[in-house]
Backbone as numpy.savetxt, mean C-alpha at the origin, in Angstrom:
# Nx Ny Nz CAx CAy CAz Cx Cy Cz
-3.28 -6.07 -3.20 -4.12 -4.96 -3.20 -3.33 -3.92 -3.20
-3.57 -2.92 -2.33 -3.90 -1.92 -2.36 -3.44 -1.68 -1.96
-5.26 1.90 -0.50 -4.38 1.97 -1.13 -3.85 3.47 -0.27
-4.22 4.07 1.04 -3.70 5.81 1.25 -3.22 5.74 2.66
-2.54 6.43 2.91 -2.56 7.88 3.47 -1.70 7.92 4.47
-1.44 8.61 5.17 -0.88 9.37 6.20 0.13 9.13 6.84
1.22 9.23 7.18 2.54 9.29 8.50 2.84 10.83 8.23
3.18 11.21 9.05 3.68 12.83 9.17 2.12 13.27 9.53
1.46 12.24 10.09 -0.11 12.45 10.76 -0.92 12.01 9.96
-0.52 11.27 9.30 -1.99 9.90 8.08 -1.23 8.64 8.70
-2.23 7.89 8.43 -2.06 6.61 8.55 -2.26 5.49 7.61
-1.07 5.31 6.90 -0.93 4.85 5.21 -1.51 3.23 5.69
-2.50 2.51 4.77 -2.70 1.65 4.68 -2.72 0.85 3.56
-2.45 -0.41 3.29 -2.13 -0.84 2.29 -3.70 -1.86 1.68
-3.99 -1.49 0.01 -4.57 -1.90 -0.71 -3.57 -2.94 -1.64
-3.36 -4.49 -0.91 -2.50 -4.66 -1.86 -3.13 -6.05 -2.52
-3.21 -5.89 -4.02 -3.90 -6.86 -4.83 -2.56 -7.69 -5.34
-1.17 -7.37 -5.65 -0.59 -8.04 -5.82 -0.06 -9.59 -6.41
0.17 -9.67 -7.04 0.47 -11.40 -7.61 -0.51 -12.02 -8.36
-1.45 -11.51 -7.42 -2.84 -12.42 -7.21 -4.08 -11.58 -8.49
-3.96 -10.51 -8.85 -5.00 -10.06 -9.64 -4.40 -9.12 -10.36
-4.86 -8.71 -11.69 -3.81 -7.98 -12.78 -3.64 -6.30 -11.54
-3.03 -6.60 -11.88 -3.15 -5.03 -11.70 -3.47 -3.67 -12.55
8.43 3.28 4.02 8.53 4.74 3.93 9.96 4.69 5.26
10.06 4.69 3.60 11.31 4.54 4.21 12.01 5.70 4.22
13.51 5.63 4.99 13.73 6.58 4.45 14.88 6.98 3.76
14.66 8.49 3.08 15.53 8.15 1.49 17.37 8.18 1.47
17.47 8.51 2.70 18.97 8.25 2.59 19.41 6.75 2.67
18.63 5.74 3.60 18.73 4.62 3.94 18.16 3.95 2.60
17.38 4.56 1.85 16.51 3.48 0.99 17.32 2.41 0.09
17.55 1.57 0.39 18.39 0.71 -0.95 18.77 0.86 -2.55
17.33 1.37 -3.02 17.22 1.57 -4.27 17.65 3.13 -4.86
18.32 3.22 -5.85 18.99 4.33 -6.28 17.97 5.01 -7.53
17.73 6.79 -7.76 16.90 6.71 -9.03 17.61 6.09 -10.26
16.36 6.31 -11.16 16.86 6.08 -12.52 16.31 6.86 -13.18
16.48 7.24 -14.61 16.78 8.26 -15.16 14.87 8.53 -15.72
14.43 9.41 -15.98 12.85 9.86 -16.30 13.08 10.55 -17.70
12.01 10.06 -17.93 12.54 10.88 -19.25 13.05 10.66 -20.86
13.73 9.60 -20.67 14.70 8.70 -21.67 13.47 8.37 -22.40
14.28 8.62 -23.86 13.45 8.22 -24.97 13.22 6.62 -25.52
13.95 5.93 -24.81 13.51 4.08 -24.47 13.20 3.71 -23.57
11.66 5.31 -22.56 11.07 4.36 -21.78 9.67 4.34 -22.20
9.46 2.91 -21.91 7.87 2.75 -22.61 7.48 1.82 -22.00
6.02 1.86 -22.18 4.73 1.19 -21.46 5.26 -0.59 -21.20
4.69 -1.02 -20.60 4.89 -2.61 -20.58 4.57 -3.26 -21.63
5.46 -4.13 -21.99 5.23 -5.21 -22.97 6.00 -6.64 -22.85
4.52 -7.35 -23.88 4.65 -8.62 -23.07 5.50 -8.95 -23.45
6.52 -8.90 -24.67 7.46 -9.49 -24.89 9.00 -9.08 -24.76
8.70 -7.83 -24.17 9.87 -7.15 -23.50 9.76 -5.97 -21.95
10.16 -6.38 -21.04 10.16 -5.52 -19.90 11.20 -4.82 -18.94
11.07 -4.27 -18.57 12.48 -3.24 -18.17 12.13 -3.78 -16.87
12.94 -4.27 -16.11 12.42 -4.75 -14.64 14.12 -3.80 -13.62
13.91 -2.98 -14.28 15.21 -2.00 -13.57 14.01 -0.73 -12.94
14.93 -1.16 -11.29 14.21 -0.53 -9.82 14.77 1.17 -9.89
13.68 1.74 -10.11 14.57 3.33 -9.34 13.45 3.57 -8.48
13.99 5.23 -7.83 12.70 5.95 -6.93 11.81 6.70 -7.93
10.56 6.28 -7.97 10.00 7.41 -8.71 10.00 8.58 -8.64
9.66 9.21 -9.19 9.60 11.12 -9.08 8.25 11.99 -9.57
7.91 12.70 -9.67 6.59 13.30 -9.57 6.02 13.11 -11.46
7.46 12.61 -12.17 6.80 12.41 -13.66 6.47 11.01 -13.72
6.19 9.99 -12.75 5.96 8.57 -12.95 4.27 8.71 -12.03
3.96 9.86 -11.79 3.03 9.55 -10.90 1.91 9.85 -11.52
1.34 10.21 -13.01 0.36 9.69 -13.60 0.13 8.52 -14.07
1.20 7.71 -14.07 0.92 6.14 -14.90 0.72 5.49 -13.54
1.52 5.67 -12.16 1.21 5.31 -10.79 -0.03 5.30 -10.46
-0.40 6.29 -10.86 -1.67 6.36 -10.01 -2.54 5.61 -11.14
-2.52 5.83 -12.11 -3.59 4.76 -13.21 -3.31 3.36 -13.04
-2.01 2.70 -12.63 -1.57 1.79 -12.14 -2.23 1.19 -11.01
-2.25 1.72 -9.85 -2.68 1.32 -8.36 -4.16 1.52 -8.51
-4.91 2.55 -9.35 -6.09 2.38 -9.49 -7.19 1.02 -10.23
-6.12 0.93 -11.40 -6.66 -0.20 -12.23 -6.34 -2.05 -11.08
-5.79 -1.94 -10.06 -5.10 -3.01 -9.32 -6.14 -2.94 -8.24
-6.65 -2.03 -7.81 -7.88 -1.58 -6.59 -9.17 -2.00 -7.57
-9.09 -1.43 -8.56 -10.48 -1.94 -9.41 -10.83 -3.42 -9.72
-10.16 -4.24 -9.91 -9.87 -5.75 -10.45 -10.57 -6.27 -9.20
-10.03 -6.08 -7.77 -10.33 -6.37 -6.87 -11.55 -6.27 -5.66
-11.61 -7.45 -4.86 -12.46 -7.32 -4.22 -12.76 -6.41 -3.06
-11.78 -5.96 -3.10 -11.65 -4.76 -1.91 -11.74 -3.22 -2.50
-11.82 -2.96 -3.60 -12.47 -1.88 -4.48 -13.70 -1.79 -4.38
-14.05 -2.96 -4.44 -15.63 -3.20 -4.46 -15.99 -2.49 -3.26
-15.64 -3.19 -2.30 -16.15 -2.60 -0.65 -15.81 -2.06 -0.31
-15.14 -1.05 -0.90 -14.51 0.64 -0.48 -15.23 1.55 -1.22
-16.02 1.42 -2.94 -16.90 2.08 -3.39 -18.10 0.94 -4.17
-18.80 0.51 -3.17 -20.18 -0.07 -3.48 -20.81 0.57 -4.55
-20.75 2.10 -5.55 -21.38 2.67 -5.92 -20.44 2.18 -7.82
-21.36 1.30 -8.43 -20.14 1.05 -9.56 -20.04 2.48 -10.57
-20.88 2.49 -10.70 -20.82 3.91 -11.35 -19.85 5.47 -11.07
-19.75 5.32 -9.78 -18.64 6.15 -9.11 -17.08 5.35 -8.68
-17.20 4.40 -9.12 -16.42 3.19 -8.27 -14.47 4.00 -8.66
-14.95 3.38 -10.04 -14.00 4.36 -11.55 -13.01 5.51 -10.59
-14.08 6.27 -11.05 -13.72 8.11 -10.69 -13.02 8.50 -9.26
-13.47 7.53 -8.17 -13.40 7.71 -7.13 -12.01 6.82 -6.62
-12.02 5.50 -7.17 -10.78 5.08 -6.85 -9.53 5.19 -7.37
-9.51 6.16 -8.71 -8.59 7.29 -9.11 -8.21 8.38 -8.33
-9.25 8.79 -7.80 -9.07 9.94 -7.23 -8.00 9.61 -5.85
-8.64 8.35 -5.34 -7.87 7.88 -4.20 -6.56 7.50 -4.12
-6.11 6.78 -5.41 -4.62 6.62 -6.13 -3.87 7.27 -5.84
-4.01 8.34 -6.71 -3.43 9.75 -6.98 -3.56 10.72 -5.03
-4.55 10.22 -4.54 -3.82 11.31 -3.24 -3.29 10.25 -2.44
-2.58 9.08 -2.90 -2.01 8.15 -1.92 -0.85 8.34 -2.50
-0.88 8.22 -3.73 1.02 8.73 -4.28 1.82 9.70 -4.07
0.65 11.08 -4.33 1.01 12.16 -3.40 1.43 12.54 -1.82
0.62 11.66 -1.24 1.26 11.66 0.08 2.69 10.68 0.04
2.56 9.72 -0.55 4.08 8.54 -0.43 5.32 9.62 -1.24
4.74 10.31 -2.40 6.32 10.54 -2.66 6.81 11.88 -1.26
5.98 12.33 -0.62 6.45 13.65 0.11 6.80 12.52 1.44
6.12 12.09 2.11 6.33 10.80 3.22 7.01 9.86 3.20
7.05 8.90 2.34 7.21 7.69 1.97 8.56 7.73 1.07
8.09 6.42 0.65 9.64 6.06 -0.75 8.76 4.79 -1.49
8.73 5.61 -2.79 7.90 5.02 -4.32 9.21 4.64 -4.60
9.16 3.32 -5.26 9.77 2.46 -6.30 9.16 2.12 -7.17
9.54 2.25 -8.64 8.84 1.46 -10.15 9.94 1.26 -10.42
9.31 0.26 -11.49 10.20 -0.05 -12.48 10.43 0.54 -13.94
11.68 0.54 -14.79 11.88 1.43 -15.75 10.77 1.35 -16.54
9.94 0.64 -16.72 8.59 0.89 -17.68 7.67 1.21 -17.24
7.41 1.72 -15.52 6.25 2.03 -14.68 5.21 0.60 -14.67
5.45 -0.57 -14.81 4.68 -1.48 -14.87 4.27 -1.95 -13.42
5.34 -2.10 -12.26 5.39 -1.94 -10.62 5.71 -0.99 -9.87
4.57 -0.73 -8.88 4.80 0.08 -8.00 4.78 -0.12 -6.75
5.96 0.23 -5.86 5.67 0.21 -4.69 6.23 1.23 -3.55
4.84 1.28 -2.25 5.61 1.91 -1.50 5.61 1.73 -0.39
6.94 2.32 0.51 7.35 1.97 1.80 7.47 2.81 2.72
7.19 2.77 3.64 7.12 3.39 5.03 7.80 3.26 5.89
8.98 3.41 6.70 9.46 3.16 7.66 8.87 3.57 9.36
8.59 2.64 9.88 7.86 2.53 11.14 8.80 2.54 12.24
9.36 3.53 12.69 10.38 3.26 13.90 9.52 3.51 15.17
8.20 4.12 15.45 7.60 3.83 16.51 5.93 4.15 16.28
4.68 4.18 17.22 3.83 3.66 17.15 2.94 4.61 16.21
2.05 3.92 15.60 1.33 4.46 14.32 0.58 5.70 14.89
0.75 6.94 14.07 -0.49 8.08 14.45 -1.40 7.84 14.53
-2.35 8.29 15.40 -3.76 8.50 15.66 -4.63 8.63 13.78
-5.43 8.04 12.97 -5.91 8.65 11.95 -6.97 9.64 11.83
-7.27 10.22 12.96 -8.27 10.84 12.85 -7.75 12.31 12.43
-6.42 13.16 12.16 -5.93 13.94 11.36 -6.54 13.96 9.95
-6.42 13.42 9.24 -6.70 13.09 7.99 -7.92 12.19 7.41
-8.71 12.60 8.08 -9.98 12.23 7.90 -11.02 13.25 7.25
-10.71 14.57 7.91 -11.00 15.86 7.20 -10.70 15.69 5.14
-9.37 15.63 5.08 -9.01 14.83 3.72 -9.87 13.77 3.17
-10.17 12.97 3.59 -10.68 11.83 2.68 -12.29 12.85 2.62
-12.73 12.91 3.17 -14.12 13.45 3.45 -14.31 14.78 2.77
-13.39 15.89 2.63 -12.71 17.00 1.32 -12.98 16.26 0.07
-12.56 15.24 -0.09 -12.29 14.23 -1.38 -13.20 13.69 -2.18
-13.99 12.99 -1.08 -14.22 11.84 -1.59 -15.99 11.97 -1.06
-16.26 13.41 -0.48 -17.77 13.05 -0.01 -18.48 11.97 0.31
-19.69 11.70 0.12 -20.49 10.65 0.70 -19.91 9.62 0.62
-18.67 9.20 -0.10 -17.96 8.01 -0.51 -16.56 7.93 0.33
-16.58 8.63 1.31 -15.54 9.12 2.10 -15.46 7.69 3.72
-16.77 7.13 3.49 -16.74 6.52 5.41 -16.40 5.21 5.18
-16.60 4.69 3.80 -15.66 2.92 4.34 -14.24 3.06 4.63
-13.83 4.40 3.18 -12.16 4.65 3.43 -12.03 4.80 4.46
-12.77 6.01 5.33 -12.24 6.29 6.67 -12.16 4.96 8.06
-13.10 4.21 7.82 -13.68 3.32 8.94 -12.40 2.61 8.17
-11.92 1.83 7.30 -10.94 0.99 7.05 -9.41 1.90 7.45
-9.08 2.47 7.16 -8.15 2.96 7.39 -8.25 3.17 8.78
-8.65 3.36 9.73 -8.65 4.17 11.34 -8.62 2.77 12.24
-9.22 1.41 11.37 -9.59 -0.16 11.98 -8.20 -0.25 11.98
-7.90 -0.30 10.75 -6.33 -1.05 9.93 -5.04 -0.12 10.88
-5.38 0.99 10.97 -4.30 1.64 11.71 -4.06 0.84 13.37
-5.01 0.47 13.69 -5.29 -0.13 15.23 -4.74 -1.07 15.16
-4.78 -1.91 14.49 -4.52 -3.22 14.62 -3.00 -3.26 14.09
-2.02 -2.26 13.31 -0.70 -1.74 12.88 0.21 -2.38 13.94
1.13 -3.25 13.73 2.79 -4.03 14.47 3.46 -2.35 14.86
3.46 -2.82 16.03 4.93 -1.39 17.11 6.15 -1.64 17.43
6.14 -3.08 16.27 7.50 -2.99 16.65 8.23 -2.59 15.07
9.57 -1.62 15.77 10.33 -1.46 14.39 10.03 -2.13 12.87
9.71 -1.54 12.13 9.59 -2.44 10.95 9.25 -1.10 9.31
9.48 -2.25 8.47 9.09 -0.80 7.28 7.67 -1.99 6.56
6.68 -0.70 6.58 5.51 -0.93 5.96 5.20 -0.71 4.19
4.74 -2.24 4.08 5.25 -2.11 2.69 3.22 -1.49 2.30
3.13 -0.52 1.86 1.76 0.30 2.22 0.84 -0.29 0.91
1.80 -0.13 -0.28 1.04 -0.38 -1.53 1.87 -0.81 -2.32
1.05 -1.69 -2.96 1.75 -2.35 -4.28 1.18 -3.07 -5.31
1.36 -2.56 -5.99 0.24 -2.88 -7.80 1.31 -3.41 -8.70
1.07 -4.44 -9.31 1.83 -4.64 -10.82 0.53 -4.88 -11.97
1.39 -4.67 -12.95 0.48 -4.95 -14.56 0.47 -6.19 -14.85
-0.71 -6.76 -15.30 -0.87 -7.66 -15.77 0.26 -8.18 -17.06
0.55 -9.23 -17.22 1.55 -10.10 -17.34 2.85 -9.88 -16.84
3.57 -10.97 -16.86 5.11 -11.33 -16.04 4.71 -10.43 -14.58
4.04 -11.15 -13.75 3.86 -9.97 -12.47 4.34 -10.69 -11.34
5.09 -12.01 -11.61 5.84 -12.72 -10.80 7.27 -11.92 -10.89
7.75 -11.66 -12.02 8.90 -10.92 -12.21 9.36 -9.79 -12.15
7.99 -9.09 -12.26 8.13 -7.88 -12.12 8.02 -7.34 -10.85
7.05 -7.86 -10.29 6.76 -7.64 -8.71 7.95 -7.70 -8.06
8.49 -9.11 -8.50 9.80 -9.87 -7.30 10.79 -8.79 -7.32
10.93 -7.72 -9.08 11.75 -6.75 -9.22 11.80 -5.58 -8.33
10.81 -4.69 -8.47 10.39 -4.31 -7.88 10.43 -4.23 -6.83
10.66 -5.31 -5.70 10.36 -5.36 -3.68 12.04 -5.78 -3.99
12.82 -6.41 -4.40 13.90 -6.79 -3.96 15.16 -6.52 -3.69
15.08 -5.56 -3.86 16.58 -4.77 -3.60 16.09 -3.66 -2.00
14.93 -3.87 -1.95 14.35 -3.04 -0.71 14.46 -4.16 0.65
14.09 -5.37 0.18 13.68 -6.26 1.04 15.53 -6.70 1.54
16.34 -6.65 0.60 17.86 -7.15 0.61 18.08 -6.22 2.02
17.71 -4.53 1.34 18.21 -3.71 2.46 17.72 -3.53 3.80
16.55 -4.30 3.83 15.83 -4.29 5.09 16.40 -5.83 6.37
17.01 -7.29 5.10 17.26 -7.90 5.76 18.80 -7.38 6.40
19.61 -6.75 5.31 21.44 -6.73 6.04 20.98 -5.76 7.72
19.96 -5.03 7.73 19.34 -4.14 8.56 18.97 -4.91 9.67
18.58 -5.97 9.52 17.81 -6.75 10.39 16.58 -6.23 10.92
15.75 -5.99 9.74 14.31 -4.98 9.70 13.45 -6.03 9.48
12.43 -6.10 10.17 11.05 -7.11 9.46 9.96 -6.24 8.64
9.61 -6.51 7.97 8.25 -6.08 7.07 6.60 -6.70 6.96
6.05 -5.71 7.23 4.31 -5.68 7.51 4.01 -5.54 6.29
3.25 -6.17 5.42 2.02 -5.40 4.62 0.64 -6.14 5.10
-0.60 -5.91 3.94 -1.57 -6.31 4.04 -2.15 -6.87 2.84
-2.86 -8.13 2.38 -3.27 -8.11 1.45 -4.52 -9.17 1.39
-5.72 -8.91 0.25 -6.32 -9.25 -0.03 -6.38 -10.73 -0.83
-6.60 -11.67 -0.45 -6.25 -12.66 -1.42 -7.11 -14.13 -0.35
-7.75 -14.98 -1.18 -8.37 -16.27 -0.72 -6.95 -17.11 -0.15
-5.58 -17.13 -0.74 -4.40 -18.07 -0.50 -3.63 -17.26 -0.17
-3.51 -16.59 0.92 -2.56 -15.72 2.07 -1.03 -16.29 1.32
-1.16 -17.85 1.57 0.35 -18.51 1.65 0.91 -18.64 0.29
0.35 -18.39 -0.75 0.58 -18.33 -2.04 0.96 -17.19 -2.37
1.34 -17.38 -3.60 1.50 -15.29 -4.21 2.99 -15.09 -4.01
3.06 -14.02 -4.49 4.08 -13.19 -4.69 4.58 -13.02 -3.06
3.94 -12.27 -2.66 4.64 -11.65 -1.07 4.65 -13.10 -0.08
4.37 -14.25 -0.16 4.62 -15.83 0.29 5.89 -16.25 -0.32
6.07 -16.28 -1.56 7.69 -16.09 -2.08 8.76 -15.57 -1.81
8.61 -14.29 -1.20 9.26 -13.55 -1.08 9.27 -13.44 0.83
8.99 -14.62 1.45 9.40 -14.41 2.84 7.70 -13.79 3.68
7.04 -13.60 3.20 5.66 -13.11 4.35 4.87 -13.92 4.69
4.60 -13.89 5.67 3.85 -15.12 6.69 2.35 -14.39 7.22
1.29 -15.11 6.61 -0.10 -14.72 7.20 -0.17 -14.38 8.60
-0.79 -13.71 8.99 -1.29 -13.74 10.38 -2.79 -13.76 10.46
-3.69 -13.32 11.65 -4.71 -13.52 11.71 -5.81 -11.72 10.95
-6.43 -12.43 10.20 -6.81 -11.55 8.85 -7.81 -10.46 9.75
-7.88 -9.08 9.12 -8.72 -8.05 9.45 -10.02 -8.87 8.71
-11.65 -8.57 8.89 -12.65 -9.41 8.35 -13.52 -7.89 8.24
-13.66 -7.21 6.99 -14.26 -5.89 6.00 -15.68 -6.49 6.63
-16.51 -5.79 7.26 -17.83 -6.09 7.32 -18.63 -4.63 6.92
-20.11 -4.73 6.22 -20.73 -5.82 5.59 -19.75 -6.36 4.43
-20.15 -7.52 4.46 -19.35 -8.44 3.41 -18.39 -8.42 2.43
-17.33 -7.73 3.38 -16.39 -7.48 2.24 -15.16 -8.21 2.52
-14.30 -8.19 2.00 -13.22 -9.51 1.86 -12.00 -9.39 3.22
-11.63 -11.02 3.50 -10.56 -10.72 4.36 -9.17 -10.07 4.04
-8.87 -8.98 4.93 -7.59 -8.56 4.42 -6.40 -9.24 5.52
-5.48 -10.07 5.17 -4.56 -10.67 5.77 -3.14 -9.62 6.29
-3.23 -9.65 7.34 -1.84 -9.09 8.08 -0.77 -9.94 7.55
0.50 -9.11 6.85 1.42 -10.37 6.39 2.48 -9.84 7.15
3.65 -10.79 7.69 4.39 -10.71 8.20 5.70 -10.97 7.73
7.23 -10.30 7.50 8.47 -11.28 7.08 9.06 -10.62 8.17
10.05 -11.60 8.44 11.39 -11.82 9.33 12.21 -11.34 8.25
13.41 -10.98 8.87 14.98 -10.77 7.64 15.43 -12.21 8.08
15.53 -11.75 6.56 16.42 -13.55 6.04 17.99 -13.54 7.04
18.10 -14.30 7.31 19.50 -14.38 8.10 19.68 -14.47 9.01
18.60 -14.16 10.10 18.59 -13.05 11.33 17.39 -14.37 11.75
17.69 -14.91 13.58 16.66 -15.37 14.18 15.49 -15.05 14.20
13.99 -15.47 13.47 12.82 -14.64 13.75 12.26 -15.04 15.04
11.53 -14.50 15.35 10.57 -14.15 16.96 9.08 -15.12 16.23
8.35 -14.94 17.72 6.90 -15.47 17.30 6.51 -14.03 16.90
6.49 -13.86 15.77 5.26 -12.66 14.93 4.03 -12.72 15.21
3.72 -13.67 15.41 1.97 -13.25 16.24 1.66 -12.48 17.20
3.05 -12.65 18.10 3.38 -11.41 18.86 3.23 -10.25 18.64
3.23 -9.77 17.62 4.15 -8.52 17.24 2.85 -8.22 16.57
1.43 -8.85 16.29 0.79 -8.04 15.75 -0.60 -8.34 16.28
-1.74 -7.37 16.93 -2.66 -7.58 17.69 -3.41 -8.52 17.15
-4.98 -8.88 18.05 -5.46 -10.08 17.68 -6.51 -9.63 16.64
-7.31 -10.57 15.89 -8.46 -10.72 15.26 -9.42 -9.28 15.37
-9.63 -8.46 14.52 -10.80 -7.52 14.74 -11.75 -7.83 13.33
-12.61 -7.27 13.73 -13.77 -6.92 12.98 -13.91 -5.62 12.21
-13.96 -5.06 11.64 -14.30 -3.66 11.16 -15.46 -3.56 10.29
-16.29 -2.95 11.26 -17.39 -2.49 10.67 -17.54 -1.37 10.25
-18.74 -0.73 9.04 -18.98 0.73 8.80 -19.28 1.38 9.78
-18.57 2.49 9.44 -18.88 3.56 10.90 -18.99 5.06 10.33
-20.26 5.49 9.92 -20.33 6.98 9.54 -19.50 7.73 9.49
-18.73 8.86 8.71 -17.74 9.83 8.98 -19.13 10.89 9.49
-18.86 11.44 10.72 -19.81 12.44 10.57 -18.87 13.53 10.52
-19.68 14.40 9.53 -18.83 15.73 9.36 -18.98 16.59 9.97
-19.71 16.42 11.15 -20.12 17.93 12.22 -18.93 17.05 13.34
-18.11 16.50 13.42 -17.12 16.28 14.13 -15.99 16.57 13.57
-15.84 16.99 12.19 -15.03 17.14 10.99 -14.41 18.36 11.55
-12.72 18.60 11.43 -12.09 20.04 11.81 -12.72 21.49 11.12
-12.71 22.28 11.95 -13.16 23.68 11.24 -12.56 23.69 9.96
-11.13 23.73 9.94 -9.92 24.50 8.70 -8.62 22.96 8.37
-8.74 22.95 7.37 -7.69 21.69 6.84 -6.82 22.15 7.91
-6.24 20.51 8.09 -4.87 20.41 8.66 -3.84 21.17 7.71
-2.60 21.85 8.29 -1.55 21.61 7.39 -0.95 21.19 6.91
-1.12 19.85 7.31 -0.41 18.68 6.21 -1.52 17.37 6.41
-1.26 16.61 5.22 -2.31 15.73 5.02 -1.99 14.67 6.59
């Protein structure tokens, strides 16, 4: 899956469809080095040729990003139950893309690949997750009447967030075909720098086979799943250890079983005047 928001007072949560359906750190530490924007041999994905070379994105990769992470939220079942409305579903989970990239490249650390085909981003968590109720004003600015599953998911998902040291892998979309390769491209030079670190990594993702997929390959271990109510899909807490390094019981490390139900944004609790930062 999936896909927004907040550290520096948001609370970024991950929409991640990953492996499984087409589709913050920080930058001195980040592993991955840029690469060049711009170049007249970069082009769209193709199936019979792909650039699977990692840089940091920059603010000219973040229209195909955001059409990227949107079209990866749409495929999925957790699009669904974030905009029940299909007709707005489109418009709205674009809109949401695009102010989740925006917050990751100023917060966070975006990685694609030289053809923009994978995206991902990371968070570095050195202590306990903000409060989300900052940036709630934002989604609700945004996204009007279509504003309270985001908010109720995001404010659940923040609660239930690991305190211990770790970098949050928030979002991550690939394009349909080679998305075993591209994906693996994509996370691996991050994940290298997180194990010599002796860093563990959180994401979240949507998927019937937790233990399968891309992020199961690559070292993440299910835990006990967030459950989207009304009827919307389990999102699995994933867990990795660094390769090398003794792991702990991780069940530890991340609270128990919740429920999240809809919960109105009411906007007469809503701040007078935007925050200054998202």
């Amino acid at each position: 899956m999936t896909v927004t928001m907040t550290r520096a007072g948001l609370p970024m949560t991950s929409l991640i469809s990953t492996g499984e359906t087409p589709s913050a750190a920080d930058p001195e530490r980040a592993p991955s080095q840029p690469v060049g924007r711009g170049d007249s041999d970069r082009r769209e994905t193709d199936m019979q040729s792909i650039n699977t070379a990692v840089g940091r994105a920059t603010g000219d990769d973040s229209a195909a990003l955001a059409a990227l992470l949107a079209d990866s939220l749409l495929a999925g079942s957790l699009g669904a139950w974030l905009v029940p409305d299909v007709a707005a579903r489109r418009r709205v989970l674009h809109g949401y893309a695009e102010f989740v990239l925006a917050h990751a490249m100023e917060h966070g650390h975006v990685d694609t690949t030289g053809d923009r085909a994978a995206v991902a981003v990371w968070y570095r968590r050195s202590e306990p997750t903000p409060a989300s109720a900052p940036w709630a004003y934002d989604l609700d600015r945004l996204f009007g009447a279509h504003a309270n599953r985001f908010a109720a998911f995001h404010a659940y998902v923040d609660a239930v967030h690991p305190h211990t040291p770790h970098h949050y892998l928030a979002h991550l979309a690939v394009a349909s075909g080679h998305r075993d390769e591209v994906g693996s491209a994509v996370l691996a030079s991050h994940l290298r720098g997180l194990d010599a670190e002796g860093l563990p990594s959180y994401a979240e993702l949507v998927s019937d086979r937790p233990r399968e997929g891309l992020l199961a390959r690559l070292g993440y271990r299910p835990r006990v799943p967030i459950l989207l109510e009304p009827g919307g899909p389990a999102v699995w807490r994933m867990w990795r250890e660094p390769r090398g390094r003794p792991g702990g019981s991780a069940g530890d490390e991340l609270p128990r079983r919740v429920r999240i139900h809809r919960i109105p944004v009411r906007r007469a609790v809503m701040p007078a005047a935007a925050p200054t930062s998202p």
